[in-house]
N, C-alpha and C positions, 0 to 999 in steps of 0.2 A: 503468578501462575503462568507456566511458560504455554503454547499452544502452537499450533501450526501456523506456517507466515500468513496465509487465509483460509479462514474457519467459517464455513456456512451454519446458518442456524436453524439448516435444514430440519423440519420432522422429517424420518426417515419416509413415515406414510403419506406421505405430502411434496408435491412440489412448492407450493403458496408460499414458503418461508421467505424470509432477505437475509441477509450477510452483510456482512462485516468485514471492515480489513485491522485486523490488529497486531499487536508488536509481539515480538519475540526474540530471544538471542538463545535459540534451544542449540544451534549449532556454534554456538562462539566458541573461539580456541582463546588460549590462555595465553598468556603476556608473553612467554617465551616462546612459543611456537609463533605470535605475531612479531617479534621480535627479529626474529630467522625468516620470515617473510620477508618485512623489509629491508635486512641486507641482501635479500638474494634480487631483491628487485630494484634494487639502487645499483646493484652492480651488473643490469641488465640495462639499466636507461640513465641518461646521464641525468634525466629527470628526476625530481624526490619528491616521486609518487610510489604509494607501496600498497599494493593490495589486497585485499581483504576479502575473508569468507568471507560466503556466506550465512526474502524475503523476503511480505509482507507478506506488503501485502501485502495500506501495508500494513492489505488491505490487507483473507488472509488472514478468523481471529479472535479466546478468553485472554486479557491482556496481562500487564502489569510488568512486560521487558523491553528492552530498549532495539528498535533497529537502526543496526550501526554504515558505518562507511569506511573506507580506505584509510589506514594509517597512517600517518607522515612524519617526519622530520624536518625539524627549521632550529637553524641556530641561534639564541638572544645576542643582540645587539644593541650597542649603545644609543643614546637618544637623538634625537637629531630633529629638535624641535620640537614638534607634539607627533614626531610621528617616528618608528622605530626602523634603522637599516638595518636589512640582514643579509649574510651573505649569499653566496652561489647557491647553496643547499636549502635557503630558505624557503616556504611559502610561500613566503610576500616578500613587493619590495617596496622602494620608498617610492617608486611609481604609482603602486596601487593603493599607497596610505596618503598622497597629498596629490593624487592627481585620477584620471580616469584612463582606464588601460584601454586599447582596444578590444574589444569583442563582439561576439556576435550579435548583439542586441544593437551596438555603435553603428553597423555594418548596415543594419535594415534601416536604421534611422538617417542616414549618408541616404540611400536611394529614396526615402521617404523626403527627400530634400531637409530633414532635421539634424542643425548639426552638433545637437548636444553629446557626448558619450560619456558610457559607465563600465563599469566591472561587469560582470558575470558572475554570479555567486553560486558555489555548491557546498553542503556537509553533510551532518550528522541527525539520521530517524529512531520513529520505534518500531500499525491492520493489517497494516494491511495494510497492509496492502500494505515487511517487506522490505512491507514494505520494505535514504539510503541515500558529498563527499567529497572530499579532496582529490577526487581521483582527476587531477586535467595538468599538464607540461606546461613547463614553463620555457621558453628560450632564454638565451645567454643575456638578451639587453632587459629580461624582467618582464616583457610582453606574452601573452598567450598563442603557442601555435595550436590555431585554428582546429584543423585537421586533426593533428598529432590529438589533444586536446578530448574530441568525440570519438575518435577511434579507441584512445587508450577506455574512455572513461566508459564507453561498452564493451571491453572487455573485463575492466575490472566488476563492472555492475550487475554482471551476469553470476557474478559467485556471491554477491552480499544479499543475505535476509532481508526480509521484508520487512524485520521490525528489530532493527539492534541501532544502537548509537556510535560514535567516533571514539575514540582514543587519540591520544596525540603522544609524541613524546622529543621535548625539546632537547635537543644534544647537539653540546657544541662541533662547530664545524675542525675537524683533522688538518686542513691546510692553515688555518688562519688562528689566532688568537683571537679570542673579542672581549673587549674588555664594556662594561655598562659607564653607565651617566657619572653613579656611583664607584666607581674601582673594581669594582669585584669583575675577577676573571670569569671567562665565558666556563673556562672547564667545571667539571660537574663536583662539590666536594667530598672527600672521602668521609662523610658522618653518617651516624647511624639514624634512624628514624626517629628517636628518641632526641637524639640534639637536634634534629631537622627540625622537629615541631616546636622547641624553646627557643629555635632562632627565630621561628615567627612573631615569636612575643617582644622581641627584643625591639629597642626605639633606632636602633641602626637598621636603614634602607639596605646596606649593603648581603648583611646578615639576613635579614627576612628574605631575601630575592635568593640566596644561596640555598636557605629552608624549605621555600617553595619550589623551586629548580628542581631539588632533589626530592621531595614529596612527588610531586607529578612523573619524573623518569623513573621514581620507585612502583608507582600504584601502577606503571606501564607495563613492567616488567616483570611484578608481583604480584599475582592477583591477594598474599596474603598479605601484603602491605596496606591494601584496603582498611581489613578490621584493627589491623594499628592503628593507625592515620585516626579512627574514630576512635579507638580504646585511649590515645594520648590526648585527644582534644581539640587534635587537628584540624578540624573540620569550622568550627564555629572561629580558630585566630584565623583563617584562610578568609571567611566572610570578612572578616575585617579589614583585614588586605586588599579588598574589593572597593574598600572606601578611600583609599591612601591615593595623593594628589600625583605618584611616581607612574608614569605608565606602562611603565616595564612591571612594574610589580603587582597590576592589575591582569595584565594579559596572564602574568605567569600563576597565580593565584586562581583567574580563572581555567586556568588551560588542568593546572593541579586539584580542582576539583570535579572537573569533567571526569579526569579518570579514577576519581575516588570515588564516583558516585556510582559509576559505569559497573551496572549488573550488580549493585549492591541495595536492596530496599531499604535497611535499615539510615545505609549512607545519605541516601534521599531525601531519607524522613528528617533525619538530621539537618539538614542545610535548613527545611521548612523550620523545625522546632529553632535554629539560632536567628531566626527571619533572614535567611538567607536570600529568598526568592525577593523580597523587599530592594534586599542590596544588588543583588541580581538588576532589579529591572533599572534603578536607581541611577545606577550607573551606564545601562544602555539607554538610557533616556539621553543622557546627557554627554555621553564620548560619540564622537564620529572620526575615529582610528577605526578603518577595518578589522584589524586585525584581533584588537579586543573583541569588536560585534560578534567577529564569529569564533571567536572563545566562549565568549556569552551564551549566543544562540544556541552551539552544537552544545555548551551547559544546559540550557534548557531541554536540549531536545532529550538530552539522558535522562531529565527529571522529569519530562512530559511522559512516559511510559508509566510511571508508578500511577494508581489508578488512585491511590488517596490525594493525589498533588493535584491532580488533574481540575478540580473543580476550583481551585486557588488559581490557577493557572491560567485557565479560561475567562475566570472575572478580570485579571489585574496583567495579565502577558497577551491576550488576545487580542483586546481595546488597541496595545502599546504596539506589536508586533504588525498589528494589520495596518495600521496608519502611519509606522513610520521605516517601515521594508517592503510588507506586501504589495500595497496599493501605489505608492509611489515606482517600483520597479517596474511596474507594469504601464506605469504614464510615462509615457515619449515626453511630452512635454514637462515633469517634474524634475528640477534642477539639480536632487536630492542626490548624494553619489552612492549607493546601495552597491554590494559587490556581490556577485554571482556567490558564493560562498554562502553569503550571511543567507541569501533566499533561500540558498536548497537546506539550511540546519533549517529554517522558520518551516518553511512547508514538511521537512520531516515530523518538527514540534507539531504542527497542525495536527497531522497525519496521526500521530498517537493522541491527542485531545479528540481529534472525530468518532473514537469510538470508545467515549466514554458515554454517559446515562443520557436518558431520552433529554430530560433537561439543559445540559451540557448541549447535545446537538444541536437543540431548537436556538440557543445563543450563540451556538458558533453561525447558522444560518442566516441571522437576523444582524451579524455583524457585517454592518455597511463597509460595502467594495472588496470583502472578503474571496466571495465565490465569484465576482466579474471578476476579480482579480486572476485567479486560478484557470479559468476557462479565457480567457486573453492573454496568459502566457501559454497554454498549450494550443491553441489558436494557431500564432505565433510561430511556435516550433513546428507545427502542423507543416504550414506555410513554407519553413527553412528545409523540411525533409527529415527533421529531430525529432521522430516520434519514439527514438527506443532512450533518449536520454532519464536520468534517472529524476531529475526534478518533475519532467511531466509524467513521469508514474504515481511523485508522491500526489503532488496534486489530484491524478487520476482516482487513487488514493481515499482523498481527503472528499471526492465530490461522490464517491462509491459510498462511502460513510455517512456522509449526508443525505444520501438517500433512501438511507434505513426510514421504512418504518413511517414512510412523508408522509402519506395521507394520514395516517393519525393523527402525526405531532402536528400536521400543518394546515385540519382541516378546511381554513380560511379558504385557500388557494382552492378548492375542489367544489366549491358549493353549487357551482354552475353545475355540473356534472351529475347530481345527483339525480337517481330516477325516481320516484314516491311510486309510480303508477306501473311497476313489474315486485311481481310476487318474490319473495326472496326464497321460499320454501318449492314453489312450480319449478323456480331457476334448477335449483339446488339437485331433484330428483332430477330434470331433463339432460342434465349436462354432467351426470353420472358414467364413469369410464364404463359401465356396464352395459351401458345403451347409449354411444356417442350420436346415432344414425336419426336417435329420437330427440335432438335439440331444436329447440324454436330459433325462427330466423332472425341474427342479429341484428334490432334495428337499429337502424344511423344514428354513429356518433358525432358528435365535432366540440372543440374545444378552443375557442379563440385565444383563449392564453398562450396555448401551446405554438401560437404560430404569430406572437407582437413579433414589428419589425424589431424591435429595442430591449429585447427580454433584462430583467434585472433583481438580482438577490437571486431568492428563492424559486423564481420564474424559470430561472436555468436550469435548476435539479431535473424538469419535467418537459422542458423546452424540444422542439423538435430541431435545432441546431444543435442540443446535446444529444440527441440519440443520432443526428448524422455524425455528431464528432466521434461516440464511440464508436458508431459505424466504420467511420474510417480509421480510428485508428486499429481496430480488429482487421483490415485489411493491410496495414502498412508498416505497422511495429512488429519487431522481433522479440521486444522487451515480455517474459512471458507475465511477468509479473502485473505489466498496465494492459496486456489482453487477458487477464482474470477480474483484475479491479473494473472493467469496461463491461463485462457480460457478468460481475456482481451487482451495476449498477441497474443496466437493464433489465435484472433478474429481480432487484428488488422494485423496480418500476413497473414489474409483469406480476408481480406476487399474487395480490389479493383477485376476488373475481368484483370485484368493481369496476362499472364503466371506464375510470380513469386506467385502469389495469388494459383491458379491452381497449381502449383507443392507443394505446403504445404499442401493445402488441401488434394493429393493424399496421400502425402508422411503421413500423420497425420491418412489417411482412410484406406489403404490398404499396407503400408508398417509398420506403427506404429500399428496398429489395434487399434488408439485409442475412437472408436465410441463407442465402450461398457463403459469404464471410462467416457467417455464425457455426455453420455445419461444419466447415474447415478445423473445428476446434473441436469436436465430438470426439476424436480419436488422438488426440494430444499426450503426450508422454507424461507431461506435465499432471499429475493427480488435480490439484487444485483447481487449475483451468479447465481441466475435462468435468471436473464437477460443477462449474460454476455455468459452462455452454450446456450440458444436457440438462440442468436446473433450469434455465433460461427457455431454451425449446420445453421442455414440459410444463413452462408456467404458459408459455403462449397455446399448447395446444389445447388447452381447456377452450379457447374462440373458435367454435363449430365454423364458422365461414373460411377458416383460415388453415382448415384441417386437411383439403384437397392440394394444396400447394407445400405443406407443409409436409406431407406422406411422399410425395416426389422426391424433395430433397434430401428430407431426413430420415427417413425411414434406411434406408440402404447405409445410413452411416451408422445408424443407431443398433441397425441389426449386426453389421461388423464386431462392434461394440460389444454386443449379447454373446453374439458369437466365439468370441477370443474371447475368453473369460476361462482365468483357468484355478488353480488352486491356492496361488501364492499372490491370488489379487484381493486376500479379505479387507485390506484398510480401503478398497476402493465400496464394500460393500451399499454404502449406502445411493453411489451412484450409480451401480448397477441397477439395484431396487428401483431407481429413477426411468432410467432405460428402458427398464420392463414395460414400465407402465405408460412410457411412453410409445413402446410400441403397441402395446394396445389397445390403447387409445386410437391412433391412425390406421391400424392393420382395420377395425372393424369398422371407422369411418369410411377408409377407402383400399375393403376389400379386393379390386381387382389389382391395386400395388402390392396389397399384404401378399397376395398368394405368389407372385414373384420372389418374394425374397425366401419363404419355406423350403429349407432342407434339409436335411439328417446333421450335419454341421451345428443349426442353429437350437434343432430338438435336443441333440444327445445335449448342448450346454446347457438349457433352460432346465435338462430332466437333471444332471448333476447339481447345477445349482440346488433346485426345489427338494435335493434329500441331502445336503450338505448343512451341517448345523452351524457350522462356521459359520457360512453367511446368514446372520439373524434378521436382517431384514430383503435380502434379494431372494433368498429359498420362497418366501412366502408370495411374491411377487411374480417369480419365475411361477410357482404352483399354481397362479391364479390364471396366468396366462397361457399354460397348458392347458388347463381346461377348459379356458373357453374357444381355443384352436379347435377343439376337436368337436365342443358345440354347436359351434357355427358352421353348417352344414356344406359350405363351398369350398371352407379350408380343408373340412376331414378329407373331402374327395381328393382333392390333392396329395393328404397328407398319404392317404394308402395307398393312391399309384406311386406313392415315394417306398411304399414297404411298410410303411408303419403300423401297431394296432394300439387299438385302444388302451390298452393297461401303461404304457409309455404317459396318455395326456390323464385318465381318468381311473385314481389309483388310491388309498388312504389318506395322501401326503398332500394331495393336489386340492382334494376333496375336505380336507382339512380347512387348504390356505383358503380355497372357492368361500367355504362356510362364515369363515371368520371377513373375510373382506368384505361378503352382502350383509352381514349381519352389522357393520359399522359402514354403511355405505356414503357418509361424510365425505369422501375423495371424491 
């Protein structure tokens, strides 16, 4: 089921809800239109990088599709040892299969006085969060420029979903011949899909590599090559291939199933039913060729989207993936050579596993060095000025996910926090939008967890290092996709009216000061992001203390907001609804702000809203909030040196919406 790159699981009547970032390829184009991409972008950069629609985000999300990454071309090459040369147009070179390239990781470890270096790894997602690649230059000696590198890779990042997977497609290179280990010529053969698939049965190396060559630049090319590939059987001799001692004929086996799986469920399902994922891991356990891992990986990351794989996935790729790419990437001190590539397909794979069932999360959580891992490479990139790069979204991503729903799933961590001795029923009625003015005063919280010098696992989800991180990264990314997954995270940390809820919110309002970065996003073009910031402000304003500083800031963005609302904004309806209620909330907390922002501008929207059927849940919202404008007796006086009369706030419609909200005063 395809969904938007981030899907809140917002009630409409409700701010409380948390989010998700899940996967999607609702906007993928088809092999030939990716096709015509990449020539048009090869003959733009000498580089073979080719870019891709667009997610997830990642986060961003009802799942079950893949977020993808930037297209590429690399031509096979003969073997040369255990590691494969390719030419100019390649990928990879044999720098980065038997040695460690420079990059940016090398570069901080040099000043860190460490003088171990590695790769850089980017590929292939599915939340939300978008979620997302190949996209980085390579220079003529095989080395990465730098610059060229993050420039290119933010431009292409900005057009790919928040939840689609990679494609690849191997084609031999126009200047050169290449011939394999085996004889067989690089050029692509002329057979039909039908001989493709009987060459992979065959005991000749040469033959299989020519059948899988041409499977993978068919399903590139073809999205209906797909359901052949599985109508001839293709799929389960390809697994096979995965176990063969030739390592050209692994990479291409798996690179060939990447794109047969790519946006196909049934394809999927298949790889699990031949135990595909078995031979899958099997083999990543035991090859340390770059260039396989991230054939591997961005395989996985295709097959991490399907919502039935997922739980297979998580037991048997989670364990394997976190301890022998994640965790060591991110230790300076680990000898291990991981390549910029293989991390960004594994944190895409994460990325669609984080928003699979409460279960699933609780074990993605609990998987040791998983979430340090995550929050010390965006740390990191913090640090370099790399906040709009696309690995630290998926990550951003993957810790957005993880914070679904925590106090639930995690009661353990919260038991401090508990109150016994406040009413939950007195709360409930005082702190009713209806009567903000009448809230008890909030007593002091504090939570020592939230502030160990050393936070670790789980302790991060909640930590006040992570609400400074997304703090700042809401200040400093352009990436719109990891400033949604950053204020989905916060949104689901503000959700419930729990103390725990209440002390983030403080901690987020008056100790982080982040209302002014957070308000910046109220008016966003961005749908998603605009829903996930005025989500965010309406989960905090339910904290009466927090309601005076909060009406200064947000109120005049929020009314903008109400304001500009016009007929061709219904898919935004449910965040309008938010809005409303947001202002009403603050207007009657701190009337002498509200009566600043009233005037005919914001009444005529509120009055069209509240008789527009369209919008099913902002009309009801806007209705309630006209009438209690003209209620409250400091506003009407305003309202009528503005011209106004009563039949505008207090009318059938309005009278209606009034009726139905105090008679369910739950909110």
């Amino acid at each position: 089921m395809a969904a938007e790159p981030i899907h809140s699981a917002m009630v409409p009547s409700s701010t409380e809800d948390t989010s998700l970032v899940l996967p999607s390829d609702k906007k993928e184009r088809t092999g030939h239109q990716r096709m015509l991409e990449q020539v048009k972008s090869i003959k733009r950069s000498k580089s073979k990088m080719v870019k891709s629609s667009s997610f997830p985000s990642p986060t961003t999300p009802a799942s079950a599709t893949e977020f993808s990454e930037p297209k590429f071309q690399f031509s096979p090459g003969k073997l040369n040892g255990t590691s494969f040369q390719f030419s100019e147009s390649s990928m990879m070179t044999s720098q980065r299969a038997t040695g460690r390239s420079l990059s940016l990781r090398s570069t901080v470890r040099r000043q860190t006085q460490r003088e171990s270096q590695r790769s850089w790894n980017v590929e292939s997602q599915s939340n939300g969060m978008k979620t997302s690649g190949n996209d980085f230059a390579w220079n003529k000696t095989g080395g990465r420029n730098t610059k060229k590198f993050q420039s290119m890779r933010l431009e292409s990042n900005q057009q790919i979903s928040a939840s689609r997977s990679q494609l690849i497609n191997i084609k031999p290179s126009s200047s050169q011949s290449q011939t394999g280990a085996n004889g067989t010529s690089g050029e692509l053969p002329d057979i039909t899909l039908e001989e493709a698939v009987r060459y992979l049965t065959l005991s000749d190396e040469s033959s299989q590599l020519r059948g899988a060559s041409f499977i993978q630049h068919q399903t590139f090319t073809d999205e209906r090559a797909k359901d052949e590939v599985w109508r001839l059987a293709g799929i389960p001799a390809l697994i096979q291939l995965l176990k063969s001692d030739n390592l050209h004929l692994q990479q291409t086996a798996a690179s060939a199933l990447r794109n047969t799986v790519f946006k196909d469920e049934k394809n999927k399902i298949e790889v699990e039913k031949c135990e595909g994922l078995e031979a899958i891991l099997t083999l990543l356990r035991n090859t340390n060729v770059a260039e396989t891992q991230k054939q591997l990986t961005g395989l996985l990351w295709n097959l991490s989207s399907a919502d039935d794989l997922k739980p297979e996935l998580i037991r048997n790729a989670l364990p394997l993936l976190t301890e022998s790419i994640v965790v060591p990437y991110n230790d300076w001190s680990d000898s291990k050579h991981i390549d910029d590539e293989v991390f960004y397909n594994t944190t895409g794979c994460f990325r669609n596993l984080s928003c699979a069932s409460g279960k699933e999360r609780i074990s993605m959580r609990n998987c040791t060095g998983l979430i340090d891992s995550l929050v010390t490479y965006i740390q990191t990139q913090m640090d370099r000025g790399e906040t709009d790069d696309k690995t630290v979204e998926n990550c951003v991503c993957i810790l957005h996910n993880l914070s679904y729903q925590l106090e639930k799933e995690a009661p353990e961590h919260f038991i401090e926090l508990s109150s016994p001795d406040e009413s939950p029923t007195e709360n409930k009625n005082k702190m009713s939008i209806f009567n903000p003015k009448r809230t008890k005063t909030q007593k002091a919280l504090s939570f020592s967890a939230m502030e160990v010098d050393n936070p670790e696992g789980v302790n991060w989800l909640y930590h006040e290092k992570s609400l400074q991180l997304y703090r700042s990264l809401l200040a400093s990314s352009q990436n719109e996709a990891t400033l949604e997954a950053c204020c989905g995270a916060l949104q689901n940390l503000t959700a419930s009216k729990s103390p725990m809820s209440t002390l983030v919110s403080q901690t987020i309002v008056e100790k982080l000061q982040g209302l002014p970065v957070i308000s910046t996003h109220l008016s966003s073009t961005n749908l998603g992001l605009q829903k996930a910031a005025i989500s965010l402000v309406g989960n905090m304003s339910r904290v009466a203390s927090l309601r005076g500083s909060m009406a200064k800031e947000v109120l005049p963005r929020v009314n903008t907001v109400v304001s500009n609302v016009t007929l061709n904004m219904v898919k935004s309806d449910s965040t309008i609804a938010t809005a409303c209620r947001v202002m009403h909330t603050l207007m009657l907390a701190e009337p002498e702000i509200g009566k600043k922002i009233l005037n005919t501008k914001l009444i005529d929207s509120l009055s069209m809203l509240s008789s527009n059927l369209k919008f099913d849940t902002a009309r009801k919202d806007a209705g309630v909030l006209l009438w209690v404008l003209w209620a409250e007796k400091d506003f009407q006086k305003v309202l009528k040196k503005e011209g106004m009369d009563k039949d505008t706030f207090v009318n059938a419609v309005t009278a209606t919406a009034y009726k139905a909200a105090t008679s369910t005063k739950g909110n």
